[in-house]
N, C-alpha and C positions, 0 to 999 in steps of 0.2 A: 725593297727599301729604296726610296727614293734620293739620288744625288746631295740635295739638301739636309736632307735627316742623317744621313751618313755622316757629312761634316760636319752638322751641329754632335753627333755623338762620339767623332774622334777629336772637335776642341774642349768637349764635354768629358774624354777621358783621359786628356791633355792639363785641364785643369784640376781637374781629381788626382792624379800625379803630382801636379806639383803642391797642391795642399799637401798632400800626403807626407814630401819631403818636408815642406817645412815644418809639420806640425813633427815630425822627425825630431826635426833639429832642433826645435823648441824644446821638448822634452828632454832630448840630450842636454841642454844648455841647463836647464833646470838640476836633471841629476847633478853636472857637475859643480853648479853653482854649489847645492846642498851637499857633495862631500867637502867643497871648499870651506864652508863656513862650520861644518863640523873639525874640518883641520886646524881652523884656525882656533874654536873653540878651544879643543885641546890640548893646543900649545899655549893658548891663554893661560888656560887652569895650573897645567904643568909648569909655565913657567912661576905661577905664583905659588902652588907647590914645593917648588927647587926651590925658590929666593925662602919661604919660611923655614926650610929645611936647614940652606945656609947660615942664614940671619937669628936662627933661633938659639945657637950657644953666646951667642952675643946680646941679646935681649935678657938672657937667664943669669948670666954674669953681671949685667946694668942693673936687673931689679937685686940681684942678692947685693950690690954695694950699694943701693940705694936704704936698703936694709939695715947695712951695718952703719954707715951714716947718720941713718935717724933712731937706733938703738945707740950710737956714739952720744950725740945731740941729746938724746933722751937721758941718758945719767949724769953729760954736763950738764943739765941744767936740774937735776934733781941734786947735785952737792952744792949748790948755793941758794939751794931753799931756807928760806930762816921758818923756822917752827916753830 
């Protein structure tokens, strides 16, 4: 092997290494991006989860007085119906 060919094939597998690391890192960088955005997902959901959990004896109390309110309203206005 000729002097020449020599060095074109140790910058030849000089640069096959370092692709190698990058495309590495790229991929790393990829996995963690996709557990990030499923973490985040998840705390997405869950936090909207917890708040209907919270918020939901409170919604269920609002519609039952809105209830009694419009069943109140409903017979005051049916005793001064004239017939």
């Amino acid at each position: 092997m000729e002097p020449e060919e020599r060095e074109m094939l140790k910058k030849t597998l000089e640069l096959a290494q370092d692709n190698n690391k990058m495309l590495h890192s790229i991929r790393r960088g990829m996995f963690w991006g996709k557990v990030v955005r499923v973490i985040y997902w998840v705390v997405i959901i869950g936090a909207a989860v917890g708040v209907y959990y919270y918020i939901n004896p409170y919604i269920d109390s609002a519609i039952s007085a809105y209830g009694n309110v419009k069943g109140d309203l409903k017979s005051f206005g049916s005793m001064f119906k004239l017939n």
